[in-house]
C-alpha positions as CSV (number, residue, x, y, z in Angstrom):
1,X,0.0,0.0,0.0
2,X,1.5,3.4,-1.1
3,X,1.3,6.5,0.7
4,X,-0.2,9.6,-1.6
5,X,2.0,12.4,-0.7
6,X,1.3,15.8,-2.2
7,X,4.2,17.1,-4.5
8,X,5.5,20.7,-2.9
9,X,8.8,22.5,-4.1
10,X,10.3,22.6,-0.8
11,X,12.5,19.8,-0.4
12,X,12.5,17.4,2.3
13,X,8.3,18.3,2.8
14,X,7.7,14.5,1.3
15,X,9.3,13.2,4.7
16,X,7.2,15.5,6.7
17,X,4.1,14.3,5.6
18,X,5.0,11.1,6.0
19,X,6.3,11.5,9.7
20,X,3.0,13.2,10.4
21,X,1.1,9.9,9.6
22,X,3.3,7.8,11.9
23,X,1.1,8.0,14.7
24,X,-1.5,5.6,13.5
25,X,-5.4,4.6,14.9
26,X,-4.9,1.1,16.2
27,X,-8.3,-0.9,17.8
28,X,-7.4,-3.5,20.6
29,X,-9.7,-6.4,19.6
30,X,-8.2,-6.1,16.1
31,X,-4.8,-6.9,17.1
32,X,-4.9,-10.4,17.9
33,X,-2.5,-12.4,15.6
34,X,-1.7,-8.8,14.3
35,X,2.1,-8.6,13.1
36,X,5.0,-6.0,14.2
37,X,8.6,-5.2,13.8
38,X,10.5,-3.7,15.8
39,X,12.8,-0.6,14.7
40,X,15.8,-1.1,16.5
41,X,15.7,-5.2,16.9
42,X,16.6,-6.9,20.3
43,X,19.1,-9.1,19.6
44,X,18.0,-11.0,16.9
45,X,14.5,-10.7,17.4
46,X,12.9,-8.0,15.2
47,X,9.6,-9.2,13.8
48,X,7.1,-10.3,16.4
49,X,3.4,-11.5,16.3
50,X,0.3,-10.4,18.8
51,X,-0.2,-14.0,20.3
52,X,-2.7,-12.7,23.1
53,X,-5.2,-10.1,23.7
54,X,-5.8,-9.5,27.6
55,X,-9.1,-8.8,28.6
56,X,-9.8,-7.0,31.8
57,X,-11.5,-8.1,34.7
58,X,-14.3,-6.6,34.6
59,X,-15.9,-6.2,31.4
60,X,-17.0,-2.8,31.2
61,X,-13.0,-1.8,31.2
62,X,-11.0,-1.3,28.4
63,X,-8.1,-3.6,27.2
64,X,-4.7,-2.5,28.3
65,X,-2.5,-5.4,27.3
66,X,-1.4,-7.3,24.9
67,X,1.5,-10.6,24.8
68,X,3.8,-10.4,22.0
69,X,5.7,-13.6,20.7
70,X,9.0,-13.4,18.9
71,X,9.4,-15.2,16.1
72,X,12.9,-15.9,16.0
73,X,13.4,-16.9,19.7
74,X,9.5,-17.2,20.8
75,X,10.0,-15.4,23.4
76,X,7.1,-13.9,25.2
77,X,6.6,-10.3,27.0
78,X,3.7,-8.2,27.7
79,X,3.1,-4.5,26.4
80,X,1.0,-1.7,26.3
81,X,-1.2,-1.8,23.2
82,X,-0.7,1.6,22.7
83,X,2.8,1.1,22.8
84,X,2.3,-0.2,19.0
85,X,1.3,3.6,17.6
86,X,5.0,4.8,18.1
87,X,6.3,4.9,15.2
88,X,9.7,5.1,16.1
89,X,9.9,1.6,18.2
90,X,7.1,-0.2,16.0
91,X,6.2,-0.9,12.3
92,X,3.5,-2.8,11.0
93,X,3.3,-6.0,9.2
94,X,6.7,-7.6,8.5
95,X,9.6,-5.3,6.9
């Protein structure tokens, strides 16, 4: 999917617009067995897979967590969903 950027004369205003869209809309019960890499990878893990959605306690409270799985190691660790809209530490789909 390609990004429409307007052309302008002023250069460097393409990476601009772009860095204005990193702060995407993300919804928690669409995240499930979503997939993520990670900017600057952890070792050798940098593309990871939303294994686990955690639902609150009581139902009438939002979700706050999520479990992500590496897929090089399979390691497992728990996150913020919001976490995921930083562009700068996450980026969608597999890169």
């Amino acid at each position: 999917m390609k990004k429409a950027v307007k052309p302008s004369s002023a250069p460097g205003s393409e990476v601009q617009a772009f860095a204005s869209q990193a702060a995407r809309r993300l919804n928690p019960k669409k995240l499930l067995l979503s997939k993520w890499t990670a900017a600057s990878p952890y070792g050798k893990e940098r593309h990871f897979m939303v294994t686990e959605v955690i639902q609150p306690g009581q139902p009438a409270t939002r979700i706050e967590t999520i479990v992500l799985e590496a897929v090089y190691s399979g390691r497992l660790f728990s996150l913020s969903w919001r976490d995921l809209s930083d562009g700068r530490q996450w980026l969608q789909g597999w890169q």
